[in-house]
Every structure is written in C-alpha cells, then in structure tokens.
C-alpha positions as CSV (number, residue, x, y, z in Angstrom):
1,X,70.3,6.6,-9.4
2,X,66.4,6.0,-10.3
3,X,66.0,6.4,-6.5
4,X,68.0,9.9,-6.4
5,X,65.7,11.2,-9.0
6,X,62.3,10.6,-7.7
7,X,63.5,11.7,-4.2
8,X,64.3,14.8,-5.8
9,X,61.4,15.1,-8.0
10,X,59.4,14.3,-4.5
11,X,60.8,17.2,-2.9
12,X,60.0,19.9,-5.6
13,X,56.1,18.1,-5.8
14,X,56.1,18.9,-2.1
15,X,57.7,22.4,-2.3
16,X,54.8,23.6,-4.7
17,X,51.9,22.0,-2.3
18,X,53.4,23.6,0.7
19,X,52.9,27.2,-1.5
20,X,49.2,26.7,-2.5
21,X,48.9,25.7,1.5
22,X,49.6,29.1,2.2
23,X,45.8,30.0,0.1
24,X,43.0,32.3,2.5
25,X,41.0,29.8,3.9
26,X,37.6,29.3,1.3
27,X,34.2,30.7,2.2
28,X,31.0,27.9,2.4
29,X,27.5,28.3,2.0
30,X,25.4,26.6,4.7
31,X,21.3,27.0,3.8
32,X,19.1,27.6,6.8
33,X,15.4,26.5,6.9
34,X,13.1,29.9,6.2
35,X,9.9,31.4,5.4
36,X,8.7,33.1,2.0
37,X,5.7,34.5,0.8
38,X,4.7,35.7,-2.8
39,X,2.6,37.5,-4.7
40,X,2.0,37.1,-8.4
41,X,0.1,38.5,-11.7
42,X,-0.6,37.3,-15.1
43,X,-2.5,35.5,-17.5
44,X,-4.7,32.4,-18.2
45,X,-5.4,30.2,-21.1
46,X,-7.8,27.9,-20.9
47,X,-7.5,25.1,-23.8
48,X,-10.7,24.7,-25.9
49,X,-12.1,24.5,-29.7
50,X,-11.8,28.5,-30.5
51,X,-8.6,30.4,-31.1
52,X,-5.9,30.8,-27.9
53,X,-6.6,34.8,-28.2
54,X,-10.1,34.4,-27.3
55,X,-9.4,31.9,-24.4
56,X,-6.8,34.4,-22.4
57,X,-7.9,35.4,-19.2
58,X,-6.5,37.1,-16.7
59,X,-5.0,35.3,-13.0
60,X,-3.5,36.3,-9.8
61,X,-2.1,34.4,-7.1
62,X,-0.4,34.4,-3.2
63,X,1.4,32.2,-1.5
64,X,3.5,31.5,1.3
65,X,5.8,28.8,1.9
66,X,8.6,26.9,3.8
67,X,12.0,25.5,2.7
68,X,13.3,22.8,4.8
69,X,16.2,22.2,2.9
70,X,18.3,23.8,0.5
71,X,16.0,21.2,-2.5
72,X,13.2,20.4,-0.9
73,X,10.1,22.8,0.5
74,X,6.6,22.9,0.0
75,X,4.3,25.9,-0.2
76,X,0.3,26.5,-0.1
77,X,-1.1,28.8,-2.5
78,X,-4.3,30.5,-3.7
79,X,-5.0,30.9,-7.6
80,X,-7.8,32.4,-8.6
81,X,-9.9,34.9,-11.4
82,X,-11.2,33.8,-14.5
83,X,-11.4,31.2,-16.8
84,X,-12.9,31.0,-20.5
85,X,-14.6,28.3,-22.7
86,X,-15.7,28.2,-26.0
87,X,-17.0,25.9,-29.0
88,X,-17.9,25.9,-32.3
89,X,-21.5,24.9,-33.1
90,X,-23.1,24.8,-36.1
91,X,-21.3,26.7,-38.1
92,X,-21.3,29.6,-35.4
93,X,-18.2,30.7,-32.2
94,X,-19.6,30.4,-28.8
95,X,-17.7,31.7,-25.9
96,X,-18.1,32.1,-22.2
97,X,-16.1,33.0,-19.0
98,X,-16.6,32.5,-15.3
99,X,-14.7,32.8,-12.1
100,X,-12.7,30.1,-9.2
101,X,-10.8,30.2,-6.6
102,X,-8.4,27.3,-5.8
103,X,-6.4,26.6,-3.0
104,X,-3.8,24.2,-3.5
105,X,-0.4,22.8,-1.5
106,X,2.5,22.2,-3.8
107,X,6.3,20.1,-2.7
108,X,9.0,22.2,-4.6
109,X,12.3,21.2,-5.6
110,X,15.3,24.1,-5.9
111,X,16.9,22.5,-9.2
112,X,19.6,24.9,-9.0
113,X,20.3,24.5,-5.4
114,X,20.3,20.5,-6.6
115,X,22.7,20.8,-9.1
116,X,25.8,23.4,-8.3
117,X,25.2,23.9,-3.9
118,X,23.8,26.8,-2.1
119,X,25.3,30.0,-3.4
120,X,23.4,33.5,-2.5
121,X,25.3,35.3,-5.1
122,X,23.7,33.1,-7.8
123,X,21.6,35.6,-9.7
124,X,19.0,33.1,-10.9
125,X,17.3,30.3,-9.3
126,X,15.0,27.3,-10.9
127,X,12.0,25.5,-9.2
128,X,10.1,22.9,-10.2
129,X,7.0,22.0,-8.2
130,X,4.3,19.5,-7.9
131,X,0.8,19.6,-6.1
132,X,-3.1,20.0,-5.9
133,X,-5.7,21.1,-4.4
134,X,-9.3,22.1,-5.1
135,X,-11.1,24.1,-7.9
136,X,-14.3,26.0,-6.1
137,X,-15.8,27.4,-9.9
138,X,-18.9,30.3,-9.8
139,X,-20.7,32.5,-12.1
140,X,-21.3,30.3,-15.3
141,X,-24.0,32.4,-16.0
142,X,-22.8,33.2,-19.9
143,X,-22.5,29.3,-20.7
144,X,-26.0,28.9,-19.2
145,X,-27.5,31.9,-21.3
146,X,-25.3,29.7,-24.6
147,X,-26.7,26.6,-24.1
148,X,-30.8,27.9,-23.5
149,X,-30.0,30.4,-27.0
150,X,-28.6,27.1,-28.6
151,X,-31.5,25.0,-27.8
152,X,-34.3,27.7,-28.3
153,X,-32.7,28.2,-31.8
154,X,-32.2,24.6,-33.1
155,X,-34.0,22.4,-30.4
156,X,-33.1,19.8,-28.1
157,X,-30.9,17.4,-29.9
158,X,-30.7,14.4,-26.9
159,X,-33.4,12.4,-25.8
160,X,-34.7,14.2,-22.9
161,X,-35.3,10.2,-21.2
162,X,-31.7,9.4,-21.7
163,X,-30.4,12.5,-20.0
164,X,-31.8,14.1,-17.0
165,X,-31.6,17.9,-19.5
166,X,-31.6,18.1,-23.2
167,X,-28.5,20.7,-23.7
168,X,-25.9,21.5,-26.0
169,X,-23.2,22.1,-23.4
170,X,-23.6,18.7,-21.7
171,X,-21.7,19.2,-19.2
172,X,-23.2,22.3,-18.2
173,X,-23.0,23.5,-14.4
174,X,-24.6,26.3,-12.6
175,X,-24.0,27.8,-9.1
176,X,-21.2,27.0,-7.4
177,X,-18.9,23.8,-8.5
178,X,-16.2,22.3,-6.5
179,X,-13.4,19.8,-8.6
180,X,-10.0,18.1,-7.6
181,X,-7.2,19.8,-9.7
182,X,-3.8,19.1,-10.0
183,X,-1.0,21.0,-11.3
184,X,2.8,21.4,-12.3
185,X,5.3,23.4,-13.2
186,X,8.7,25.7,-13.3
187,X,9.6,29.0,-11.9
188,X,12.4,31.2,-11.7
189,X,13.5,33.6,-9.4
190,X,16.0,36.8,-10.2
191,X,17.5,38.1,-7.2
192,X,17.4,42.0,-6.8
193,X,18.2,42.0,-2.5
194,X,19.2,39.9,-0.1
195,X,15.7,38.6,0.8
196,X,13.9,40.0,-2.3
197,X,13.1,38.4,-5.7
198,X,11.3,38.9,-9.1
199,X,10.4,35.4,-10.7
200,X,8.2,34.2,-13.3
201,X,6.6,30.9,-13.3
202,X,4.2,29.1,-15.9
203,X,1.9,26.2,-14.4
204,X,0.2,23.5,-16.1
205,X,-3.5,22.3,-14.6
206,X,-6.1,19.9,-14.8
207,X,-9.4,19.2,-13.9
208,X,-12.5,16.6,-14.6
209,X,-14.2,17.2,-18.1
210,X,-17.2,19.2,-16.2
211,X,-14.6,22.1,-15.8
212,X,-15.6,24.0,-19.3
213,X,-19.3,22.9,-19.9
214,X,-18.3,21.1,-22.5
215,X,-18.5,17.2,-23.0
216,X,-15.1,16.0,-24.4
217,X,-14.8,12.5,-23.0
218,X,-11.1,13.6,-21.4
219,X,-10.1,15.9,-18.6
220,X,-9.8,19.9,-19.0
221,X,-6.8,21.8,-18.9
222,X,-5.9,25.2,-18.1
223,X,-2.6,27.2,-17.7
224,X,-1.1,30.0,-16.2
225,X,1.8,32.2,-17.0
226,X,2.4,34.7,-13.7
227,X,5.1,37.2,-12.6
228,X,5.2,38.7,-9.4
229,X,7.5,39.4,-6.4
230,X,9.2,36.9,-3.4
231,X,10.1,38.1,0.2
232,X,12.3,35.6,2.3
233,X,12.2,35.9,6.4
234,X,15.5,35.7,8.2
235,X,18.9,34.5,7.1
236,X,18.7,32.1,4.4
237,X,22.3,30.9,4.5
238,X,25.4,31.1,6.3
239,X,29.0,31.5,5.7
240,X,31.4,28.7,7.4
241,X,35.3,29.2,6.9
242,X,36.9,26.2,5.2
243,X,40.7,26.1,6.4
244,X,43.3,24.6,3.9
245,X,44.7,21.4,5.0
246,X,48.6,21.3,5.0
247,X,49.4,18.5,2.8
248,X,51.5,15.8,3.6
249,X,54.7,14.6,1.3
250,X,55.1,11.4,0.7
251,X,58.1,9.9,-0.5
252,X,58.2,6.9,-3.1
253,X,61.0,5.2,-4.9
254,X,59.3,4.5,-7.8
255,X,55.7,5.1,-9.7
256,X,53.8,2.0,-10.9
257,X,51.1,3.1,-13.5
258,X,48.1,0.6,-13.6
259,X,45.8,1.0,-16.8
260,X,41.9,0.4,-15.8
261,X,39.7,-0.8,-18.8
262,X,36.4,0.8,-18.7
263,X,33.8,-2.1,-19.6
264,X,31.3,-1.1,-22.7
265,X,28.1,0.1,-21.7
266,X,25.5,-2.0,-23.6
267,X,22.9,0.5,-25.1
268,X,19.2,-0.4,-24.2
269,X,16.5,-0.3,-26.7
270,X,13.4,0.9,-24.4
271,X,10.2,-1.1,-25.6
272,X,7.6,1.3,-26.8
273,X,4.1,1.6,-25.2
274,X,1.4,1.3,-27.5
275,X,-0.2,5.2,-28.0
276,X,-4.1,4.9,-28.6
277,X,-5.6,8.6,-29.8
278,X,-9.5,8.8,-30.1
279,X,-10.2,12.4,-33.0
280,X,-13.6,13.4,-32.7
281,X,-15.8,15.2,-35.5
282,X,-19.2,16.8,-35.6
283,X,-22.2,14.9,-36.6
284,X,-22.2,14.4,-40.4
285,X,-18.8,15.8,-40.9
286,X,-15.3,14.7,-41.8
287,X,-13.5,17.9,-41.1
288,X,-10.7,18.1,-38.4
289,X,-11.9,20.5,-35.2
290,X,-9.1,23.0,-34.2
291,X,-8.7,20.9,-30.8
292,X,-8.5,17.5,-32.5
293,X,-5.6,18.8,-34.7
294,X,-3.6,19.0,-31.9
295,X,-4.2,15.3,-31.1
296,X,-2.9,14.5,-34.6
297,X,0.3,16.5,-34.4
298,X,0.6,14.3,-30.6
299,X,0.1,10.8,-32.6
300,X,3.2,13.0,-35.5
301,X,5.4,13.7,-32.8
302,X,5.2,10.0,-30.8
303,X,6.0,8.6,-34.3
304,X,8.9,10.6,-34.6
305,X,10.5,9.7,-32.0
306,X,9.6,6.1,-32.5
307,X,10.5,5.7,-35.8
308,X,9.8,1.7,-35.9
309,X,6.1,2.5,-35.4
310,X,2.8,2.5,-37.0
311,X,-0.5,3.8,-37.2
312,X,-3.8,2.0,-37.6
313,X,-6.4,4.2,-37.7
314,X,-9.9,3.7,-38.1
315,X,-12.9,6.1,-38.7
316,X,-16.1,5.1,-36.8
317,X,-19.4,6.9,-37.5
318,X,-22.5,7.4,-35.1
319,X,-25.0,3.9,-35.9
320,X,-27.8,5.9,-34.8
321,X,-27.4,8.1,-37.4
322,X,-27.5,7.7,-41.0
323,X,-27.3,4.2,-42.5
324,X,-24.4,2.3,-44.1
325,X,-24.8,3.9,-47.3
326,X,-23.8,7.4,-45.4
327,X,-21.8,5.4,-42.5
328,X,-19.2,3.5,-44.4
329,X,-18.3,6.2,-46.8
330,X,-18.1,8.9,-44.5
331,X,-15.9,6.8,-41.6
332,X,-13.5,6.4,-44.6
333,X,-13.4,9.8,-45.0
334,X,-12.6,10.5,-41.5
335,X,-9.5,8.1,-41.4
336,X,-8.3,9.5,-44.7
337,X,-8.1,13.2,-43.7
338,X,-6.1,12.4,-40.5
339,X,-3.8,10.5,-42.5
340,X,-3.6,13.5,-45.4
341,X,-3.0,15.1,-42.3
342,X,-0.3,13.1,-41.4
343,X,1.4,12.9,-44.5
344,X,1.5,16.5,-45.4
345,X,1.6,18.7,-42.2
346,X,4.1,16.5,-39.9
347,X,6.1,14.4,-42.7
348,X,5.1,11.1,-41.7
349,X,6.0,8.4,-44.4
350,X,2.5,7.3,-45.7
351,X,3.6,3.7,-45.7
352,X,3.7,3.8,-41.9
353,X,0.4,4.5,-42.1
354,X,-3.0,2.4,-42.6
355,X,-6.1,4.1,-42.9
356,X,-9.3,2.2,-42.8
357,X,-13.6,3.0,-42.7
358,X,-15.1,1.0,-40.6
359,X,-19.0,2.8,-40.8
360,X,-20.7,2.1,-37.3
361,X,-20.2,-1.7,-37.3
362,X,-18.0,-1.0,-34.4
363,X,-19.6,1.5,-31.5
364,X,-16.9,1.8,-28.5
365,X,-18.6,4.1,-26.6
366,X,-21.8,4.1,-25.0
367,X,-22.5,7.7,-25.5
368,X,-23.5,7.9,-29.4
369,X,-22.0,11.0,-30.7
370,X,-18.6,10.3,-29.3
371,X,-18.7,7.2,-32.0
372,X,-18.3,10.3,-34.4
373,X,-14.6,9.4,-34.2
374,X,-11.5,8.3,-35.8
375,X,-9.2,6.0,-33.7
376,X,-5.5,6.5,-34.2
377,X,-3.5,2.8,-32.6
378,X,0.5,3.6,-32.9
379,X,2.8,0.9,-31.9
C-alpha cells in the first residue's frame, strides 16, 4: 500500500515539472571585452592645518580605459589643476595654492558585476579601483613669497649650517617637482543610454611629505570628489537563450530523510596590532593643532573598536629648548590635554588611559622640533 502511494504521489510531482517545462526559454547576459573613455569635473581638498573651506580647490580629469572582463579592467588617467596648503604660524593663517598634472594607471574591479552577474538593465554600477602614477607639481610661487615674508618678519629660526636654507616652510620647493603618488577609490556609474553614463567617483591620494611645503614627518594627502560623463565603444554584452531542460521523473518507493549536523564554528578573537600615534605642538605650546586633533580622534576610534586596549602616552618637549624647569612641566601638560581630549570629546574611560611628562630626557627624533610631541602607544 506504502508503495501505491508514493507511486502516485510521484506521478503528480512529475505532472507539475512537465508544466513549468513548458516556460520561454531564459535570456543570459554574456559581457564582451570593450573600450571607454571619460571625462570628469569637481573638486579638491587638500588635508592641512587651516579649515577644509580654505583648502577646496578645484580638479578635472580624462581617462580611457579597457575591461577585459566583466570584474576586472584597468584604465589610465590624467588628474590635474590645483592644489592648496596652508599653516598656522605664529599666531597668524598662511595659505598657498599651486598647480600638477598627474598621470596615473589604475586596475578596477566592477563590484556589481562581482556580486549579482552582468545585467545591462542594472541602472547603477559600483567600481572600486587601485593604482599610481606620478605627481609633476609647478607654480609654488605663493608658498615661496610665505616663507621669505615669514622669515623677513621674524628671522631665520634654523641654523643655517644644519640646513642647506633657513625657512619656515621646510619643505619648500620651487620650479617644477615630480613625486610618486598613489591613489584609491569608488565610483558609480548611472546609466542614461546604451553606451552612455553619468557617474561620480571620490579618490583618496598620497604623496611624500615635500607635496605641501610643509615639514610634517608623514606623507601628504589629498582628495578628490569628481562627476563627469562615460562613453562605452561597441557591444558590451550579449544575449544567449537558455532553453529549459525537460526534467526527468524518477520513481521511488520510499523517502529516507538523513539529518546533517552543522559543526559549531569556533569564533576567533583577532590579536590586535599595537597603534603608535606621534601629536605634534608648536614650540612652547601645549595646545592641540586642528591637524593633530584628528590623530586623537584615530587613537578614540581604534580604542573603540578594541575595547581591551590602552593608551600610554607620553609628552616629550624639544631639549634644546628651554630647561627642565620649562621641559618637565610643559611635556606633562601635553599628555594631559590629549587625554582631556580623550576623556571628554570621544568617551574613552580615563582608566584606560595613562598619561605621563617625560620633559626632553627622551629625544626620538633627530630633527629637534618634532620632539615637540606627545606619543600616544595603544595596545
């Protein structure tokens, strides 16, 4: 009787297949290899001391490209216009601009091609990309006219047989400069035509610390936020007919159900690199420069998402200036206010941290007025 029934019940399973066999046959994307080229338009911010607003300049860029595949392409470009810099010295806002060109090749990666297939009726597609080239900088007139006002005003503050030029900007450059640069990013494209896009795309860049003028013991950063319009060449896909497959009935006397356990999966606690983060103040000064706050809320949010770690951090002050009397109280003083800091803008418990003055007993670097420092250790 058992063997009646599932015969039966086989025969109505088979009925229903047989109906959904009689489905139009499916339509499949197949991506074909193409050309693209791109024009773009937007803005600039180069990081530095002074507020974003006065750092914003503004960029263009072309390009033209390849994708081999429906992920993987690559693309050389041209970015070029402006970039700013600016500091705060004593007491007063300095700023500057100047001009580059740089040519770069980038590898891209079609994230949404990646994660759901080709599909050219997909309004919106995602790009990340990866790549560098070469910064070719020129016209730095405006931070050379800062730096000889600076030192006509308050005098050379180096020892002119240390350094080859007794400036303020000490990494001052005239003429033309070339730098490695490398860069990142995302972009998204909005289709409007069959070959035609609008995207945005926002890139992150960086350079040596000789980009800006300025001397910051770290490399320079700049980014770019740009809109602009795509033009593909040829087909980029074609359509294949997928024809249903008649299924086959297959008749059983009986079901055996087997029950699979799924093992556990054992959660991994990942070790945690140590996070060293040098803050840097002005000579004779405990207050926190607009660009090392930013360091402080990096040393906040690693903490936060370790929240097992530390901080040791310990203020430093400049031996060649001042004596311990000045020294010892004033590198306490710089611990203390990045640890206020901390505390009261980013939450951290303040018996996670420990805040110590260490005058200039210890000097780690060789240059003397980047011992004008507090040293943040988080582990």
């Amino acid at each position: 009787m058992n063997i009646k029934k599932s015969i039966f019940a086989t025969l109505l399973a088979g009925i229903a297949l047989g109906a959904s066999a009689q489905e139009a046959a499916k339509t499949e994307y197949v991506f074909q290899p193409h050309w693209y080229v791109q024009g773009q338009f937007g803005a600039q911010y180069t990081l530095g001391e002074v507020s974003m607003g006065k750092l914003i300049s503004p960029n263009a860029q072309l390009g033209v490209g390849y994708n081999f595949g429906k992920v993987v392409g690559a693309r050389f470009i041209v970015n070029a216009w402006q970039s700013k810099g600016g500091s705060e010295i004593m007491g007063e806002t300095y700023k500057w601009k100047y001009n580059y060109v740089a040519p770069m090749v980038d590898v891209t990666f079609n994230i949404s091609n990646l994660i759901s297939g080709v599909n050219p009726c997909r309004l919106v597609d995602v790009t990340a990309f990866i790549g560098g080239g070469v910064n070719i900088a020129f016209n730095n007139d405006e931070a050379v006219d800062v730096d000889n006002q600076l030192c006509a005003t308050y005098g050379n503050i180096y020892n002119a047989t240390e350094y080859e030029k007794s400036q303020y900007l000490r990494n001052l450059w005239s003429n033309t400069s070339a730098r490695a640069v490398g860069h990142a990013g995302l972009a998204a494209d909005f289709k409007v035509a069959k070959n035609l896009s609008v995207g945005a795309e926002i890139a992150a860049n960086f350079l040596s610390d000789t980009y800006n003028s300025k001397k910051a013991g770290n490399v320079d950063w700049y980014f770019n936020g740009l809109v602009g319009v795509k033009y593909s060449f040829g087909d980029t896909y074609k359509e294949k007919k997928i024809e249903p497959v008649e299924p086959k009935i297959v008749y059983r006397d009986r079901i055996v159900e087997k029950i699979v356990e799924k093992p556990v999966e054992k959660k991994v606690v990942p070790e945690v690199e140590p996070l060293r983060m040098d803050i840097f103040f002005n000579i004779a000064k405990f207050k926190l420069l607009a660009s090392e706050q930013q360091k402080v809320g990096e040393v906040a949010a690693y903490m936060k998402k370790y929240p097992q770690t530390k901080v040791v951090i310990t203020g430093l002050a400049d031996k060649g200036t001042g004596n311990d009397k000045i020294n010892i109280p004033l590198s306490k003083k710089r611990a203390e206010i990045v640890k206020e800091m901390l505390v009261k803008q980013h939450g951290i418990d303040a018996s996670r941290i420990t805040a110590e003055g260490k005058g200039s007993s210890e000097q780690p670097y060789t240059i003397p007025e980047l011992n004008r420092v507090s040293i943040c250790v988080v582990k």
